[in-house]
GUMIDO-349621 format. One record per residue (C-alpha): x, y, z; residue number from 1. Coordinates in nm, 4 decimals, padded with zeros to 6 digits. Last residue first. Example, Ala and Ser with C-alpha at 12.3 -4.5 7.8 and 13.67 -1.06 7.14 Angstrom:
BEGIN
      east     north        up  num
   01.3670  -00.1060   00.7140    2
   01.2300  -00.4500   00.7800    1
// end
This chain:
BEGIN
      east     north        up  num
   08.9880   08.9915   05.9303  424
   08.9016   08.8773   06.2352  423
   09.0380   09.2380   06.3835  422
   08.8146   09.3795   06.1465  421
   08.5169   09.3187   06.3337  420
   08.5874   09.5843   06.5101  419
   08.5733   09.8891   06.3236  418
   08.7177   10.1377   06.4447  417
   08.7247   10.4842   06.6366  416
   08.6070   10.3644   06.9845  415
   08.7814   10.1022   06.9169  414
   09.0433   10.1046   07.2938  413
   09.1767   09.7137   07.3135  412
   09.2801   09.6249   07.6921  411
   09.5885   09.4069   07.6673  410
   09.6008   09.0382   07.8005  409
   09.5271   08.8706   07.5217  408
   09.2379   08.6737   07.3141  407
   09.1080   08.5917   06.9851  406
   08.8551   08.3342   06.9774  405
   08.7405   08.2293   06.5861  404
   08.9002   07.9102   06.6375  403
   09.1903   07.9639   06.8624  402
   09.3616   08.2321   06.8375  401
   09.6173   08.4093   07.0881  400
   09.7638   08.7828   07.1446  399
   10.0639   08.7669   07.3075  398
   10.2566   08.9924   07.5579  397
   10.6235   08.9616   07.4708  396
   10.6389   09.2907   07.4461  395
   10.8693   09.4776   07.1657  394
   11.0188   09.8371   07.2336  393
   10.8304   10.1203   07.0666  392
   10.8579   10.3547   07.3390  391
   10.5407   10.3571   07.4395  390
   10.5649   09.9590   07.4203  389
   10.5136   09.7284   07.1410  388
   10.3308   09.4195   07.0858  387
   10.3222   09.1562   06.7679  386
   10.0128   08.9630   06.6556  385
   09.8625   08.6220   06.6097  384
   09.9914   08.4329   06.9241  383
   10.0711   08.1257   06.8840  382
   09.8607   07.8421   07.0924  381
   10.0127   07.4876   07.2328  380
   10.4214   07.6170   07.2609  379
   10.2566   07.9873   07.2591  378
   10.0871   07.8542   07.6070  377
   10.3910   07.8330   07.8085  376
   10.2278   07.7121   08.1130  375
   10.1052   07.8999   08.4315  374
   09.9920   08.2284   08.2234  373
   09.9761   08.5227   08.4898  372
   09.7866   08.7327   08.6864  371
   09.8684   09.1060   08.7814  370
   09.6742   09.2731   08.5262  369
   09.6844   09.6316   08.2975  368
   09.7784   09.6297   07.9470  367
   09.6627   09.9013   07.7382  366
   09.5644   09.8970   07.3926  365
   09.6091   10.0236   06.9985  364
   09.5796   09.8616   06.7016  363
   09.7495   09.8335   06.4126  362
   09.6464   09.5784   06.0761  361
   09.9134   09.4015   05.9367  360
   09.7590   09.1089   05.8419  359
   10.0158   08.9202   06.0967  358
   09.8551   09.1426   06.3998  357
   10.0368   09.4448   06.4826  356
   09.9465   09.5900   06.8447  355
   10.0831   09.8685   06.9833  354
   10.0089   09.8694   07.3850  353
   10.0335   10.1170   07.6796  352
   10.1407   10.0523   08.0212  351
   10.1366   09.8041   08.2720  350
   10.2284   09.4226   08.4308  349
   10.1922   09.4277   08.8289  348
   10.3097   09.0863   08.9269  347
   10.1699   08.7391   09.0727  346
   10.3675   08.4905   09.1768  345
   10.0828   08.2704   09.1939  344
   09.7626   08.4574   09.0648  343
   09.6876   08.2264   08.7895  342
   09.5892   08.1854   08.4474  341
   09.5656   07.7897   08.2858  340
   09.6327   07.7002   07.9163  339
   09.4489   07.4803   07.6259  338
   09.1542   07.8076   07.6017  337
   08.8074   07.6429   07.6293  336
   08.7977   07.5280   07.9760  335
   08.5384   07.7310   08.0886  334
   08.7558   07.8045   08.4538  333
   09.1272   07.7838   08.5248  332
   09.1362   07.5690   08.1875  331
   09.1230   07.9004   07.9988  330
   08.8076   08.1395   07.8968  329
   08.7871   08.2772   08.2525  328
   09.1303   08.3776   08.2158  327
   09.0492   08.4853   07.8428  326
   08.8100   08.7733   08.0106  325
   08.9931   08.8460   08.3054  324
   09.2487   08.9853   07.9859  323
   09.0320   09.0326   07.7460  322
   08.8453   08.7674   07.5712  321
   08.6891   08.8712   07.1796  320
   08.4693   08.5566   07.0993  319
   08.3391   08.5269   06.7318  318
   08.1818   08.1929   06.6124  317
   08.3868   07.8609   06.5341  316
   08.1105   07.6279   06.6416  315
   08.3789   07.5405   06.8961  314
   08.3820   07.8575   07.0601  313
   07.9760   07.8622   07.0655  312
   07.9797   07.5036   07.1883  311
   08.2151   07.5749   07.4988  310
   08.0568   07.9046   07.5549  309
   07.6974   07.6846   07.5843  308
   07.8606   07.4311   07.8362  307
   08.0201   07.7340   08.0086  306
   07.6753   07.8567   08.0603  305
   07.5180   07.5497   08.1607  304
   07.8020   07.4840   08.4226  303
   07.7526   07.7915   08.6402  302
   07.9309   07.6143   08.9215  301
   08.2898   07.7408   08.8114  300
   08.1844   08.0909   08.8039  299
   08.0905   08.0697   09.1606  298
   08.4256   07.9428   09.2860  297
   08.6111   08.1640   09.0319  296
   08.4859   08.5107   09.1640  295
   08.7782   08.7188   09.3046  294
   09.0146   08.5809   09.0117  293
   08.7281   08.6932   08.7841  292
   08.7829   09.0674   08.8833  291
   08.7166   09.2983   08.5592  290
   08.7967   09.2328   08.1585  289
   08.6037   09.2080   07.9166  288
   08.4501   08.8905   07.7446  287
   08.3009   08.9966   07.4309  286
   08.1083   08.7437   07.2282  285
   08.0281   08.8073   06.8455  284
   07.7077   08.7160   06.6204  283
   07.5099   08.6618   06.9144  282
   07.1693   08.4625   07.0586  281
   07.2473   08.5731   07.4491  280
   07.4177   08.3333   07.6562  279
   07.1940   08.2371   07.9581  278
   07.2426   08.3919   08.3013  277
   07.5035   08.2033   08.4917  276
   07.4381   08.4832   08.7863  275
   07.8344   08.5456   08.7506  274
   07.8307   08.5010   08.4032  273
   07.6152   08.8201   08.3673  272
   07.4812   08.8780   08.0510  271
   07.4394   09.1964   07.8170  270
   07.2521   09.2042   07.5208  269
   07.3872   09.4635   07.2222  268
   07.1963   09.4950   06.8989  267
   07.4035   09.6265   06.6027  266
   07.7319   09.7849   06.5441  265
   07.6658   10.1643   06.5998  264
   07.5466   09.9843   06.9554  263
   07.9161   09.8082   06.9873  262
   08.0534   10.1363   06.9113  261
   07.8986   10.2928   07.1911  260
   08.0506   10.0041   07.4223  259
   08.4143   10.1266   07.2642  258
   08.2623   10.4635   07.3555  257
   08.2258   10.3377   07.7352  256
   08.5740   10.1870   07.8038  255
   08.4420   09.8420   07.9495  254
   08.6447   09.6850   08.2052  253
   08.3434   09.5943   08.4213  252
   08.3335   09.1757   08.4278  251
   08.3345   09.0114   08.7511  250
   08.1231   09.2466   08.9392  249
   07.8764   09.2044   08.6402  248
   07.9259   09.2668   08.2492  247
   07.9341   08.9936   07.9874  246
   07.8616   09.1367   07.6386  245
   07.6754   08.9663   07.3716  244
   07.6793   09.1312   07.0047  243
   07.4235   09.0826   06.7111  242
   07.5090   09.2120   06.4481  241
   07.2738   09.4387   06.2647  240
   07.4983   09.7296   06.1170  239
   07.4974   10.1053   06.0959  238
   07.3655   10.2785   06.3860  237
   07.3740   10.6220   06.3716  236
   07.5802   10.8570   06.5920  235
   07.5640   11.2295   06.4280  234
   07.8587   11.4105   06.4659  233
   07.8107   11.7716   06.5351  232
   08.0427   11.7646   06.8292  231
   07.9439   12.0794   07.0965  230
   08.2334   12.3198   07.1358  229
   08.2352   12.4596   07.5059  228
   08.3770   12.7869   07.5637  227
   08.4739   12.8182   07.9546  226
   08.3475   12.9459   08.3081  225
   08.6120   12.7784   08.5335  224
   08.6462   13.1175   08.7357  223
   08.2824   13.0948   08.7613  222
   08.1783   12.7485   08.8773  221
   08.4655   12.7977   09.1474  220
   08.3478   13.0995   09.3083  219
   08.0117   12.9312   09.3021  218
   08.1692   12.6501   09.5088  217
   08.3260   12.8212   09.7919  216
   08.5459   12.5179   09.9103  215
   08.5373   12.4221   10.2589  214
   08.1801   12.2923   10.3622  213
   08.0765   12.1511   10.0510  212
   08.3761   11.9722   09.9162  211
   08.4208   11.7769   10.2819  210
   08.0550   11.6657   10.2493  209
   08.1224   11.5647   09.8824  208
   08.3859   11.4049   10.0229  207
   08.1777   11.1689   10.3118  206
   07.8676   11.1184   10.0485  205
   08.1441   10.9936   09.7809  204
   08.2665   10.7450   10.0662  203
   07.9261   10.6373   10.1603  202
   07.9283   10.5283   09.8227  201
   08.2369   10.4118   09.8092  200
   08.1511   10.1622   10.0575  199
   07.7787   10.1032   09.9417  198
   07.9993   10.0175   09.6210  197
   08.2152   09.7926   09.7197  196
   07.9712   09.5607   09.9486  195
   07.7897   09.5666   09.6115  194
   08.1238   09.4196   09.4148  193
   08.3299   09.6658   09.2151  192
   08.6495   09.4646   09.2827  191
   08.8904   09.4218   09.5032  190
   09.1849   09.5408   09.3435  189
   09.2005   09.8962   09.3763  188
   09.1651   09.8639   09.7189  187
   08.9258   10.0401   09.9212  186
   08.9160   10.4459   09.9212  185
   08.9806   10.5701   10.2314  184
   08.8304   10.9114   10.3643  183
   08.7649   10.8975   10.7538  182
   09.0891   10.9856   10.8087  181
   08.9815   11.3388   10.7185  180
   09.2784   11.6026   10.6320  179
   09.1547   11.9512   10.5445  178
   09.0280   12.0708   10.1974  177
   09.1736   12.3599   10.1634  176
   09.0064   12.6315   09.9201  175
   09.0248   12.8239   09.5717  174
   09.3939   12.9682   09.6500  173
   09.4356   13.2115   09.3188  172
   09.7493   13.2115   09.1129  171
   10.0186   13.4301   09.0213  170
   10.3455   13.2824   09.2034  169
   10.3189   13.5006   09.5187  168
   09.9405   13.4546   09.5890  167
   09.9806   13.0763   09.5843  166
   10.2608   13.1218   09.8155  165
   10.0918   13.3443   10.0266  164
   09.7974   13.1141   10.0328  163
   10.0336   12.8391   10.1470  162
   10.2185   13.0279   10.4440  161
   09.8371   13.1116   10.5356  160
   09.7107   12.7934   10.5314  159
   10.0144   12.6819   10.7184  158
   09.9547   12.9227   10.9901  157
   09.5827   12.8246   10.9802  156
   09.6990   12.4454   11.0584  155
   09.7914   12.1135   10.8833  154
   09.7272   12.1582   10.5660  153
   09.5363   11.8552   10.4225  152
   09.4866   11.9689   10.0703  151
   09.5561   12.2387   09.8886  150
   09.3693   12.4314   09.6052  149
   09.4651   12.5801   09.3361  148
   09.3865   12.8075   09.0441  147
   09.2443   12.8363   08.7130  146
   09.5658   12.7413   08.5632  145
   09.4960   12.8025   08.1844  144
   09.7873   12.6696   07.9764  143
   09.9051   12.9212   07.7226  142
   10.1888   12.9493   07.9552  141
   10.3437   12.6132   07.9614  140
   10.6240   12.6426   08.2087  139
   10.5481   12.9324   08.3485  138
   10.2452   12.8291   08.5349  137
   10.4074   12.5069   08.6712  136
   10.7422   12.6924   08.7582  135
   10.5711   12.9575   08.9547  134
   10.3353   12.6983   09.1418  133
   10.7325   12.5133   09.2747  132
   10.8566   12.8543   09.3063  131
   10.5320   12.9380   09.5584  130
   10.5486   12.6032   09.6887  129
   10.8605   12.6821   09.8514  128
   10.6884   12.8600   10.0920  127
   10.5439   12.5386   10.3092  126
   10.4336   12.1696   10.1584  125
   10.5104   11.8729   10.3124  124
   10.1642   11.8145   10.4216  123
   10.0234   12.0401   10.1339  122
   09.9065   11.8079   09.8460  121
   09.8110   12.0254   09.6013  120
   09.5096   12.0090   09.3823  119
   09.5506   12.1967   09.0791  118
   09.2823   12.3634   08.9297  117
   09.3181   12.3556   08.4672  116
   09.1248   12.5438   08.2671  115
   09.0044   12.4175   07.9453  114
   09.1091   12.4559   07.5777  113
   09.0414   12.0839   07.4667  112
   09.3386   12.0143   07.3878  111
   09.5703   12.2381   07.6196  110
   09.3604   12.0623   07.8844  109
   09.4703   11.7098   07.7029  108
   09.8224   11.8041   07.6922  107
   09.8096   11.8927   08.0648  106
   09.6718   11.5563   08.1637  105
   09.9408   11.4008   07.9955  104
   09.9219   11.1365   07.7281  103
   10.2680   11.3009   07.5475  102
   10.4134   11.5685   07.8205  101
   10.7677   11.3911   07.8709  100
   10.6540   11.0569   07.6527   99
   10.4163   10.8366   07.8137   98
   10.2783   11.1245   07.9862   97
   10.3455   11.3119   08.2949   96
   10.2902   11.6829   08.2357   95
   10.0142   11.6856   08.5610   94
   10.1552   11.4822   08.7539   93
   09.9628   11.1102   08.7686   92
   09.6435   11.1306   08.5623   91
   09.3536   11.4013   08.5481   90
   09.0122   11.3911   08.6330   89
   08.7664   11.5648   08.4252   88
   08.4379   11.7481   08.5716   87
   08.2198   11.9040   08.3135   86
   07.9186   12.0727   08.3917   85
   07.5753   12.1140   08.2370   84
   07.5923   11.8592   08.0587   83
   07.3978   11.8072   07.7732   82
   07.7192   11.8508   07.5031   81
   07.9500   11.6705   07.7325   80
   07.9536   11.3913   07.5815   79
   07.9766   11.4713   07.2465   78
   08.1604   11.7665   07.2795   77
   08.4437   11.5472   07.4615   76
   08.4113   11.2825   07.2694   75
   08.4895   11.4601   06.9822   74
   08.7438   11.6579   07.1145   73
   08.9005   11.3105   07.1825   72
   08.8743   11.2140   06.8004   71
   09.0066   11.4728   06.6972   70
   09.2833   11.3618   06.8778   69
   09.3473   11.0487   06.7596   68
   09.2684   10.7923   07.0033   67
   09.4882   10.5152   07.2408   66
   09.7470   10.7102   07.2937   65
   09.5621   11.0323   07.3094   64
   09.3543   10.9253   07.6018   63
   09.0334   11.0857   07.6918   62
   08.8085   10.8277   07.9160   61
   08.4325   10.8559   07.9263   60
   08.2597   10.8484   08.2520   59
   07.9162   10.6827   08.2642   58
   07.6358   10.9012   08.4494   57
   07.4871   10.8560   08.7602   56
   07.6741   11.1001   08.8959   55
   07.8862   10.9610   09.2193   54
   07.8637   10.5935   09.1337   53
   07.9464   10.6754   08.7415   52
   08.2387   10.8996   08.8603   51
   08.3805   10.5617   09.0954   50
   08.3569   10.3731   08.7877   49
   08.5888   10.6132   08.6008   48
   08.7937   10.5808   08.8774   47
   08.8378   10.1760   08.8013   46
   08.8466   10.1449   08.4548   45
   09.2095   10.3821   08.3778   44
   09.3360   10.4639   07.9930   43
   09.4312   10.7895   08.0856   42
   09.2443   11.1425   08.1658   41
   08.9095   11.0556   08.3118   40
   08.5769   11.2129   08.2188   39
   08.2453   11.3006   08.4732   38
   07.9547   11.4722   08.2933   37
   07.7312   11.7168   08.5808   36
   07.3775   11.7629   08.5383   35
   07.3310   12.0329   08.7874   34
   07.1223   11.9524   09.0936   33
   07.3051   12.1239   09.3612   32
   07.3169   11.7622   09.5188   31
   07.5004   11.6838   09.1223   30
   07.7042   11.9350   09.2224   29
   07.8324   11.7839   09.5823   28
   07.8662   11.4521   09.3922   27
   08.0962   11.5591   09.1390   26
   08.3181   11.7614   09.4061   25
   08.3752   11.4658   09.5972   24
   08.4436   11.2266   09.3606   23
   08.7074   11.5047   09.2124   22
   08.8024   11.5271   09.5552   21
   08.8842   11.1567   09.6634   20
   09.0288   11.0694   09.3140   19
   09.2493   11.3603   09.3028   18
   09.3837   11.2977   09.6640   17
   09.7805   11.4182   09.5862   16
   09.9162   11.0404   09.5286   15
   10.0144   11.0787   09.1638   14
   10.2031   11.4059   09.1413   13
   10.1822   11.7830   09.1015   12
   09.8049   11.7488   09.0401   11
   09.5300   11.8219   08.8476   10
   09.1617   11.8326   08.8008    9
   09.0661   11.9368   08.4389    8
   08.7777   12.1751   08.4673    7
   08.4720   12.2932   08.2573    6
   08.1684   12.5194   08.3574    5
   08.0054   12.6860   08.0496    4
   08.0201   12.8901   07.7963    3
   07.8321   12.8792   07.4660    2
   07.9854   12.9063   07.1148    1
// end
């Protein structure tokens, strides 16, 4: 078993600038030209697209909600296999999961054996943060903390008062990163347009920058020197559907083994609504999810594609709409679905789906959207499956048919199914 670089970047809470420096610290060894593969603890789209900007390589989420575990250290070794670093962002605290340490960035280091650097945020931070870094390595001891590093301190006395600290509860400072009000990442919610990315790009350059010049990175290649476990699976396609799949600034929520299942599938052509490129000759339809709210002007006016959705659907072939997805599929835009989506009194609605359909069959999902149905739809359209919480408490999240459409809200993970069994 070979060694090589690996770190889960963690936190005490959500809030602590893991985004900014894991962006940063991708980039900056990527300039050092190491082949560097980005993952992301959690069910989240939008960091992982911030990864893919700073590597040039898509970022593959490890969530044991939504995946067995093998199944994890498979994509793990899989992905990570040619890399020559790995670079995984954590989620919220580090033990916060859906259930005490269930989902939690620390049960997915413990996982996949690897070391864990905390980054700390320090403005409110002083000696206390040596019981607080005490606690956190005592409290799951065969958990690697490879050390810490604390960001925006406010001067070398408080650098010092933290190194102490760090010192004091067993663990090794690896840096500061110092405050830069330069360093704001844009709304969650705007979208990954192009006037998006050449912001976060200029962002990555800005915290790679930051990375470079105040933490000593070849100290931190070696303490996170690691066994890595290659996956011996062999990915072979075994089907020929054919499978269309929309994807532009309006459509990006795309977990990337669910699209690698797609290609084990059959042929996979993707299309941009946006442009009103044509639809692709398919077998099945998938509409992720993404930003259409941002975009319905200009998806209105491509009327020869929703012409050509609106035969498909009614020709009874296969459309899987996900959240933006069946919005665009409703009257707000296509006119397919026999309800409207909108933004009006619009609320956060989140966290992790069971689904049962009436066969029986499970799957698993996240729900993640702040639009809502106008109308009561089920009156028109019933849903075809039953939704649970993390704590097993029913939803009333629905998941419709009509035809051969099914559509919902939540965010179905396959990366370890079959698909096409949810028209089964």
């Amino acid at each position: 078993m070979l060694n090589k670089p690996q770190l889960l970047i963690g936190a005490l809470h959500s809030g602590s600038g893991k985004t900014t420096f894991t962006m940063g610290l991708l980039k900056a060894l990527c300039e050092r030209g190491l082949r560097v593969q980005p993952f992301k603890c959690g069910p989240d789209y939008i960091d992982p697209q911030f990864h893919t900007l700073a590597t040039g390589r898509a970022s593959v989420n490890l969530d044991t909600w939504l995946a067995s575990e093998a199944h994890v250290r498979t994509l793990y070794g899989r992905y990570g296999a040619d890399a020559d670093v790995c670079v995984t962002e954590g989620v919220m605290g580090l033990f916060d999961g859906y259930d005490r340490m269930r989902g939690s960035s620390a049960e997915i280091a413990l996982l996949l054996g690897i070391p864990v650097v905390l980054l700390v945020d320090a403005r409110s931070a002083a000696y206390t943060m040596a019981a607080q870094l005490s606690g956190i390595r005592l409290f799951r001891p065969e958990l690697k903390i490879a050390g810490v590093i604390f960001n925006k301190p406010s001067s070398e006395r408080h650098r010092g008062i933290l190194e102490a600290a760090a010192a004091d509860a067993g663990l090794r400072c690896l840096g500061f990163l110092p405050r830069r009000d330069d360093l704001e990442i844009p709304s969650r919610h705007l979208g990954l347009t192009l006037d998006t990315e050449r912001v976060m790009e200029t962002q990555i350059a800005r915290s790679a920058e930051l990375v470079r010049e105040n933490i000593d990175l070849d100290a931190l290649l070696e303490v996170i020197q690691t066994p890595f476990q290659p996956a011996s699976e062999a990915v072979l396609r075994c089907g020929d559907t054919k499978i269309a799949v929309a994807h532009d600034a309006a459509f990006n929520f795309i977990y990337r083994e669910n699209l690698a299942q797609l290609e084990r599938l059959g042929t996979v052509r993707f299309f941009s609504p946006l442009a009103g490129d044509p639809l692709p000759e398919a077998d099945l339809v998938y509409l992720p999810g993404g930003y259409p709210e941002l975009f319905l002007e200009q998806l209105r006016a491509q009327k020869t594609l929703i012409a050509q959705l609106k035969a498909y659907a009614e020709a009874g072939e296969k459309i899987l709409a996900e959240c933006g997805g069946m919005m665009y599929l409703s009257q707000t835009v296509c006119g397919i679905l026999p309800f409207e989506c909108t933004m009006e009194g619009a609320r956060l609605h989140l966290g992790y789906r069971r689904i049962v359909t009436t066969s029986g069959a499970e799957w698993r999902g996240h729900e993640f959207h702040y639009s809502r149905i106008a109308d009561a739809p089920e009156a028109k359209l019933p849903s075809v499956a039953e939704q649970y919480n993390a704590a097993g408490e029913r939803v009333d999240t629905p998941l419709f048919r009509y035809k051969n459409i099914r559509a919902g809200y939540t965010h179905l993970y396959w990366g370890e199914a079959d698909l096409l069994k949810l028209w089964e």
